[in-house]
N, C-alpha and C positions, 0 to 999 in steps of 0.2 A: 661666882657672885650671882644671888637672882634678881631679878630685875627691879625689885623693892629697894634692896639693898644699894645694886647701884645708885635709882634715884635719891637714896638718903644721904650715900658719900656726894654725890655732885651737888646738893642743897646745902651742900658744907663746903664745898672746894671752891664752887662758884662763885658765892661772896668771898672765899681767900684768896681766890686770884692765886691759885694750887691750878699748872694745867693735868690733866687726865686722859688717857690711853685707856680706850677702853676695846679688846681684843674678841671676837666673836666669829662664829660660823656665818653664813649668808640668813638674811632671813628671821634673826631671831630677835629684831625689836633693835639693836645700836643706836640707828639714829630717829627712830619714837623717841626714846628714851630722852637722849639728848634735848631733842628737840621738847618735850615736854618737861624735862627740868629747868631751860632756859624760861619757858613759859612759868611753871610756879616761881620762879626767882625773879619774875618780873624782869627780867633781862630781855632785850635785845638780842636776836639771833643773827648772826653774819655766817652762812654756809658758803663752806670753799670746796672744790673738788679739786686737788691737787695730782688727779690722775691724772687729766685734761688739763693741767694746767703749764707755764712756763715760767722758768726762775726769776724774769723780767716783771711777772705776777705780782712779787713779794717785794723785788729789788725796787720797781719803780724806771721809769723812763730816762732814758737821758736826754740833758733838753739845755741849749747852750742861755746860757745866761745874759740878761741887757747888754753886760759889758761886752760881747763877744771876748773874752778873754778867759769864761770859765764857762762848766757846766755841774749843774748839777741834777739828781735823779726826781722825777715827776711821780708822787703814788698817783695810782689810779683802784678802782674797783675796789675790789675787796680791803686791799689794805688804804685805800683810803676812806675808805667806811671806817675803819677800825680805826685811824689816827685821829679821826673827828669824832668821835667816841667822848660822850659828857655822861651819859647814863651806864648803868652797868649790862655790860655787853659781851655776851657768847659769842669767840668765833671756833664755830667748828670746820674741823678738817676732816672731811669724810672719807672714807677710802683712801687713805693717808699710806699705806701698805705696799699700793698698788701703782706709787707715784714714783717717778725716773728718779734716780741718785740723787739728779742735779735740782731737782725741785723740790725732794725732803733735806738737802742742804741749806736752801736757800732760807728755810722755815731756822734754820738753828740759830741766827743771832736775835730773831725775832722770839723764841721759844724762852733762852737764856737772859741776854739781857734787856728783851724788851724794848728793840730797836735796830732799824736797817739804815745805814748809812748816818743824815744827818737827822731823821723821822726818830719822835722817840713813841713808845705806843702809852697811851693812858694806861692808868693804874685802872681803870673799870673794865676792860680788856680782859679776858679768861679767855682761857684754851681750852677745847677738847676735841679730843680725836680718835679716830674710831677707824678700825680697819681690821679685813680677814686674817684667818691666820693661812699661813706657806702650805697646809696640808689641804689645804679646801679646794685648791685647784681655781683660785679666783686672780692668777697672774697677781700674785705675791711675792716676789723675789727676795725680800728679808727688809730691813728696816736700818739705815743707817744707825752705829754703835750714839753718838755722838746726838742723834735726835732723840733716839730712847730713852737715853740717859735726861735730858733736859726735859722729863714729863716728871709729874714730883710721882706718880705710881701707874702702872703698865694693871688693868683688871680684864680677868677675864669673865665676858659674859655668857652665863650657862642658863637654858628654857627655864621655866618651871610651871607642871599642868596646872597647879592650882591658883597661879597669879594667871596665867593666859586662860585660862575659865573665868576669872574677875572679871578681866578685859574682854573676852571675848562677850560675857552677860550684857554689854554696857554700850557693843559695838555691833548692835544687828548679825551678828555671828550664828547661821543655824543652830538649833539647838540638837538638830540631829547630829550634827558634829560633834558640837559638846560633850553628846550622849556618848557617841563613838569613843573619842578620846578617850571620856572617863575609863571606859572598859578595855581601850586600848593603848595604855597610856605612854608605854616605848615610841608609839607614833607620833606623838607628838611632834619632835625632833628627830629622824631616822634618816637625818644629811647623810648622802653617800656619792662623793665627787665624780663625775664622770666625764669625759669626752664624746660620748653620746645626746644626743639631743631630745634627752626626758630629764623631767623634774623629779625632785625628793621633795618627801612628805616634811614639809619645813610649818614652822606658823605662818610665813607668808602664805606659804602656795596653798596653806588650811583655809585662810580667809579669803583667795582667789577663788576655794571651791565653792562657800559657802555661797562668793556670789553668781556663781552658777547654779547654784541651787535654787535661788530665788527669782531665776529664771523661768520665762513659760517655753520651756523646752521640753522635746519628746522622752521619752525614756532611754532609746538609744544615744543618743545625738547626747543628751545628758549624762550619761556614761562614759563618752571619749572626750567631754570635756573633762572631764573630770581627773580622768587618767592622766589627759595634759597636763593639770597643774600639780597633782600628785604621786604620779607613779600608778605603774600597772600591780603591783602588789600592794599597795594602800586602799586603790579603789576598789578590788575583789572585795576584800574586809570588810568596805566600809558600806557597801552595795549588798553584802551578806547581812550586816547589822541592820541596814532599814529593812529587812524584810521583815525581821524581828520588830523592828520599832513602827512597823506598818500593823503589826497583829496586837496594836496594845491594847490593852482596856483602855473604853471610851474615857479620856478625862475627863469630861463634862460628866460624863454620870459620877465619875467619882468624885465633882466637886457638890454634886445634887446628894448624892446618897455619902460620905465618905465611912461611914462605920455598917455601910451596908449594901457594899459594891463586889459581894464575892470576895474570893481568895485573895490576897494579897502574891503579885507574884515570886515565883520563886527563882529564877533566871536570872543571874547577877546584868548581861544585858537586859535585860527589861527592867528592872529593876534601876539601872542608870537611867533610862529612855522616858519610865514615869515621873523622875523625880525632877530632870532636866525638864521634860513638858508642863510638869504642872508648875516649877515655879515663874516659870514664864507667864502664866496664865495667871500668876498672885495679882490682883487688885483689892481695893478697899472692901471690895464685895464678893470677891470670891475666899479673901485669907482665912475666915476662920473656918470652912469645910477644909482646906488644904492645913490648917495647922493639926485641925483634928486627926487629916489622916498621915501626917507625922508622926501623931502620938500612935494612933493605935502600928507604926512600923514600929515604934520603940516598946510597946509592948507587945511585940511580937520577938524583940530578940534583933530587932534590925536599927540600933540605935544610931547607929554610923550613915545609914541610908538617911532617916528621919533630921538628921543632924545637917547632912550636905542639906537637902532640901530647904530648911530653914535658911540655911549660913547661902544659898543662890540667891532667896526671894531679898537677904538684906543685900547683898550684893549687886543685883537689879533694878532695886526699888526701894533707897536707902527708909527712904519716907514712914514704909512700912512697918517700920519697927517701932513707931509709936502708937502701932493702932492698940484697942486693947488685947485683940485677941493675941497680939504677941507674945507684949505685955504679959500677959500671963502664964503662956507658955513660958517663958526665960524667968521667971519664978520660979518653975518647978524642977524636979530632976533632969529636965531635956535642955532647961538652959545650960546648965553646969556642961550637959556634955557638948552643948555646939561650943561653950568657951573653951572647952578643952582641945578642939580641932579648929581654931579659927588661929 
């Protein structure tokens, strides 16, 4: 499932009060997601970590009664946010996977029927929960049969370049990355578990580089950052690509001259690297030199190229698509085919 998708099932489940298991690698968006469907749902977010957590969590205190002749259980925390719950309210269970026997038990009469001992939990109460899967090497031990079962559906969450390019247009994410990715696009996600104390090129540890990029750090020193958060074969790659995205044509000249700035490149990196720079550079008064030089990549035979670049600047700059110069363009032959890749 990509990551649209989930958030369209949770924008459905959440108001049913359907809980959701949602199963992924490290790194790949889980609890954004979550956390940003609770947020369009208007919902209240109550986050648990049931790794760290103890069965007492969920059960409640014991705590002897006026009469000294009874006792009964005290919620606290977490679930007593949840019992006082009047608005419609997300509790997610994070790393739910990675929690003792005894504390993904204690979730199963809460899960089912919606109640621990004498506490019943409000109907605006929803579940979701999220956790690695057993091959990721993230102390995964397996999932009680009996907690699985009381999720109304178990999905798995898989990357995808062209939604984390959305996101990434919209979240100060370098655009050299971007550039990268596009041309590298297996990197994206090239999780590979290890016992060793290096990272994989994940989209977390993408947007960890980025913010070392925008750093004023030296060239070296910026390189072994970078390896830290991505691995020593990601950063070779991606340190080989800016050298190429170091030699581009000036984009100012190309947004000064666009039907008369020279060659159009022919290097499918570079090629990524102009088209990722210039729609960052789309404003009210740069767009229609940048639409122009859209056009003439599509009549060049590079309709796909001309097509991303459009389909970034509305991506970044929703606004932009009423200018007229858009406007126009998506009239012509070139709108049909950004609708066709969108």
């Amino acid at each position: 499932m990509k990551p649209s998708e989930l958030a369209s099932l949770l924008a459905h489940t959440i108001p049913a009060g359907l809980p959701i298991l949602v199963v992924g690698a490290p790194g790949v968006g889980k609890s954004q997601i979550v956390e940003q469907a609770a947020q369009a749902a208007g919902a209240h977010l109550i986050v648990s970590h049931p790794a760290v957590s103890d069965p007492t969590d969920v059960k409640g205190l014991p705590w002897v009664a006026s009469d000294q002749h009874s006792a009964r259980f005290l919620p606290f925390g977490d679930l007593s946010q949840a019992l006082a719950a009047t608005v419609q309210t997300v509790w997610f269970l994070d790393d739910l996977g990675q929690a003792p026997a005894s504390v993904q038990a204690s979730f199963m009469q809460l899960l089912l029927a919606r109640r621990v001992n004498e506490h019943v939990l409000p109907s605006c109460v929803t579940f979701v929960a999220a956790t690695n899967r057993r091959t990721d090497r993230a102390n995964v031990g397996g999932m009680l049969e009996p907690v699985k079962s009381r999720f109304g559906a178990i999905v798995d969450l898989d990357p995808d370049l062209d939604e984390w390019c959305t996101w990434a247009m919209t979240h100060d994410i370098s655009p050299h990355i971007i550039a990268f990715l596009r041309f590298r696009p297996e990197l994206l996600h090239n999780f590979s578990p290890t016992a060793d104390l290096t990272n994989s090129p994940i989209p977390r540890t993408w947007a960890h580089a980025s913010k070392f990029m925008g750093l004023s750090l030296s060239p070296s020193v910026l390189r072994q950052a970078i390896r830290g958060a991505i691995g020593e074969g990601a950063t070779v790659e991606l340190f080989a690509f800016l050298e190429v995205y170091n030699e581009l044509p000036d984009l100012d000249e190309i947004i000064k001259k666009p039907t008369g700035c020279g060659l159009l490149p022919k290097k499918l990196a570079t090629l990524y690297a102009v088209v990722t720079g210039l729609a960052v550079k789309a404003t009210p008064a740069t767009l229609a030199p940048i639409v122009r030089y859209a056009e003439r990549l599509a009549e060049d035979g590079r309709g796909e190229f001309a097509a991303l670049l459009l389909r970034d600047i509305i991506r970044r700059t929703p606004a932009l698509m009423s200018a007229p110069a858009f406007i126009a363009v998506l009239s012509g032959p070139l709108g049909k085919l950004i609708e066709g890749r969108r």
